[in-house]
N, C-alpha and C positions, 0 to 999 in steps of 0.2 A: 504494500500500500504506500503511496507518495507523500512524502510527509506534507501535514496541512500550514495554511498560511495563521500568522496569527490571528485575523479576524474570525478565520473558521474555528482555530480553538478555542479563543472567547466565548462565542455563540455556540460551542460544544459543552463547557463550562456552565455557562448559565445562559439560560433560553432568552431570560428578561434582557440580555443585550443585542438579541437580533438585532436587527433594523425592521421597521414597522412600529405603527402604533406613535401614541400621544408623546411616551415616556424616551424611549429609542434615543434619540439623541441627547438626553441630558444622564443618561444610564452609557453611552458611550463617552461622555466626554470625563466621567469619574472613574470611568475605565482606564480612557488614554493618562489621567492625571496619575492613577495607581502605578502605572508601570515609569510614566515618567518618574515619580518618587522611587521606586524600586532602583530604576536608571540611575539615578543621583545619589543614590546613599553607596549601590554598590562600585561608582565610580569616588566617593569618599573614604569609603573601606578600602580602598587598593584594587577591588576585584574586574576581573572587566566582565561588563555589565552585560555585553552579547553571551558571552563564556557561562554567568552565573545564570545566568533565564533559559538558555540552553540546557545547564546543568538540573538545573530545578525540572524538564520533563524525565529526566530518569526515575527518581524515587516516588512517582507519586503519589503509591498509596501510604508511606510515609511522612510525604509532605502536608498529607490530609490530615494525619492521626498527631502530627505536631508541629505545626507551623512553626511555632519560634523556635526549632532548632536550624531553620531555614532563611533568616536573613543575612541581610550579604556580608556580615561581620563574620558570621558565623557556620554559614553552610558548609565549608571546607572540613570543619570537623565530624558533620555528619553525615558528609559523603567520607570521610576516611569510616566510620563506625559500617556502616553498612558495604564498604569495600570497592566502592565508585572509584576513578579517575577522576581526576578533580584538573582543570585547565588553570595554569596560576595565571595565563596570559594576562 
């Protein structure tokens, strides 16, 4: 299977950010702000930010069951725990 673009994983994710509807664009636009903020913290942590969003679809039914061991400060230790590759790029 081809791997998906991020708008398709989003709208994989949660339905409420298809497009369509009343809500659709003010539900995409705290989408686009989330990952900006993801973006910027994990380019302040040192990590690179394409690397660590990348690396977050590997574990996901980990990253479900404990999200804070998954910010960009911190994710590197919990892909060593679970025995990931981890990109320092």
């Amino acid at each position: 299977m081809p791997p998906r673009s991020l708008p398709q994983q989003s709208a994989a994710l949660s339905p409420e950010f298809s497009s369509g509807g009343g809500r659709g664009v003010d539900q995409r636009s705290q989408l686009g702000d989330l990952f900006m903020s993801l973006i910027h913290t994990a380019e302040l942590c040192g990590a690179n930010p394409f690397g660590y969003l990348t690396e977050l679809q590997t574990p996901a039914g980990e990253l479900a069951n404990n999200p804070a061991e998954w910010m960009p400060w911190n994710y590197r230790e919990a892909l060593d725990q679970i025995g990931a590759v981890v990109d320092s790029g």
